[in-house]
C-alpha positions in Angstrom: 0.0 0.0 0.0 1.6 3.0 -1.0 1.6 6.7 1.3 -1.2 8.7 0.3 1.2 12.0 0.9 4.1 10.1 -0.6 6.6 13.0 -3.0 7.1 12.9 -6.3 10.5 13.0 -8.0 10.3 17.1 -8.4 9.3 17.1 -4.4 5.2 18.0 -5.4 2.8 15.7 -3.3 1.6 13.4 -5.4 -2.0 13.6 -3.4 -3.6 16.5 -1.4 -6.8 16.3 0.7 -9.5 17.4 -0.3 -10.1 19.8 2.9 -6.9 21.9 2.2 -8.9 23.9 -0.5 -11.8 24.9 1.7 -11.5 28.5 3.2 -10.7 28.1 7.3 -13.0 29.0 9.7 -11.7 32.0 11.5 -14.1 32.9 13.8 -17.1 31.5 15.6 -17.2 28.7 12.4 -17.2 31.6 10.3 -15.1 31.7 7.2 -13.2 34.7 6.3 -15.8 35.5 3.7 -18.6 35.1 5.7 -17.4 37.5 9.2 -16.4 40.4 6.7 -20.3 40.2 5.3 -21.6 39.8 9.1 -18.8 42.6 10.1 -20.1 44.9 7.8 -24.0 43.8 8.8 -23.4 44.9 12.0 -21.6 48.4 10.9 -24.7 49.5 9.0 -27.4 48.1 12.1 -25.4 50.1 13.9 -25.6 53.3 12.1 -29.1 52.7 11.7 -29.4 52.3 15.4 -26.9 55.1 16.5 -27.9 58.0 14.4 -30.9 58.8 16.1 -28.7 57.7 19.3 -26.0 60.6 18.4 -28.8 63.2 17.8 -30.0 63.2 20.8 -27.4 62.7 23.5 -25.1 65.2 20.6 -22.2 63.0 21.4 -20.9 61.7 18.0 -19.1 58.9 19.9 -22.7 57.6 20.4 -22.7 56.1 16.8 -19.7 54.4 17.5 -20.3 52.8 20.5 -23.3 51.6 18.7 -21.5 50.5 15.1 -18.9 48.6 17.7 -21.5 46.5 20.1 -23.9 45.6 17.1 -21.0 44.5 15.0 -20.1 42.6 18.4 -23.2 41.2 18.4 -24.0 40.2 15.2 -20.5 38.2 15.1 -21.8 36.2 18.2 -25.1 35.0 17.4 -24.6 35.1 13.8 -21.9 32.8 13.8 -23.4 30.8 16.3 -26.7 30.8 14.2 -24.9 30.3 10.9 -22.7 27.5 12.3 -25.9 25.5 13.6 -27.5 25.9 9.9 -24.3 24.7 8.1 -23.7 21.7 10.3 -23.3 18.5 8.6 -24.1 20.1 5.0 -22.0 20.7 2.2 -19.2 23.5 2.3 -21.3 25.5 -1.0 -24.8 24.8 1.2 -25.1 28.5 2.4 -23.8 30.4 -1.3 -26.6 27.9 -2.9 -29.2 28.6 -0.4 -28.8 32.0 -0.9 -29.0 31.8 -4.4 -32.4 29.8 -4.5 -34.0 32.2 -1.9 -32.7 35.4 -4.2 -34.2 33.6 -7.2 -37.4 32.4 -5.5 -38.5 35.7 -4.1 -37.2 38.2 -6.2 -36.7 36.8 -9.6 -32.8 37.4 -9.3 -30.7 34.5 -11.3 -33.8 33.0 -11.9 -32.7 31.6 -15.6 -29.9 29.3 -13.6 -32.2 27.4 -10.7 -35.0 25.3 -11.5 -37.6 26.5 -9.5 -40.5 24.3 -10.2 -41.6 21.5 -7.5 -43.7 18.1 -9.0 -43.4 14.5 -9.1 -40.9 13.1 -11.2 -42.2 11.0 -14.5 -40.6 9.2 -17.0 -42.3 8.9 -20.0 -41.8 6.4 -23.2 -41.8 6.4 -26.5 -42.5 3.1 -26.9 -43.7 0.1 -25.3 -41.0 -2.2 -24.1 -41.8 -5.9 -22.8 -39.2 -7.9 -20.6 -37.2 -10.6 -21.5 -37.5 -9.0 -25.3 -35.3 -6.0 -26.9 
């Protein structure tokens, strides 16, 4: 039985895993990808959330503190709900789910998903009888 990580004469592996190519979770079972979306989430929740916040304490630092705990806050429980949703699915689950949902409800990349639920048939031609060709 030969080394599945056994060199080749130039010193390349001669077989990688197939995990090495998937993006590492950094944080919270987030991939890098994935906390820079929630990251930003949390950044514009917390602008939402602050302005009024800043306008009527009139301390600018107001919308700060606010960007900073939602962004906080959204890593947390996002990550937490995110890594419960991916469990035990494929590593293109979420970017497909996505995908379906953007093409279910609002028509975006429609053309690429086939949207329509039914029972499978297959249909002949012709009649075919066992035992004969």
């Amino acid at each position: 039985m030969s080394d599945p990580l056994a060199t080749l004469a130039d010193g390349s592996l001669s077989f990688l895993p197939e995990r090495l190519n998937r993006d590492p979770a950094v944080l919270r079972g987030l991939t890098n990808d994935e906390m820079w979306v929630a990251l930003g989430i949390g950044a514009i929740l917390g602008l939402i959330l602050g302005a009024p916040l800043a306008i009527v304490t009139a301390s600018i630092a107001m919308l700060a503190t606010c960007m900073i705990a939602s962004m906080a806050l959204v890593l947390l429980l996002g990550g937490k709900l995110l890594r419960r949703a991916k469990r035990a699915r494929p590593e293109t689950w979420l970017y497909r789910r996505l995908q379906w949902d953007l093409a279910r409800h609002w028509g975006i990349g429609s053309d690429r998903l086939i949207l329509h639920a039914g029972p499978w048939t297959v249909r002949r031609t012709r009649r075919h009888r066992r035992g004969r060709p």
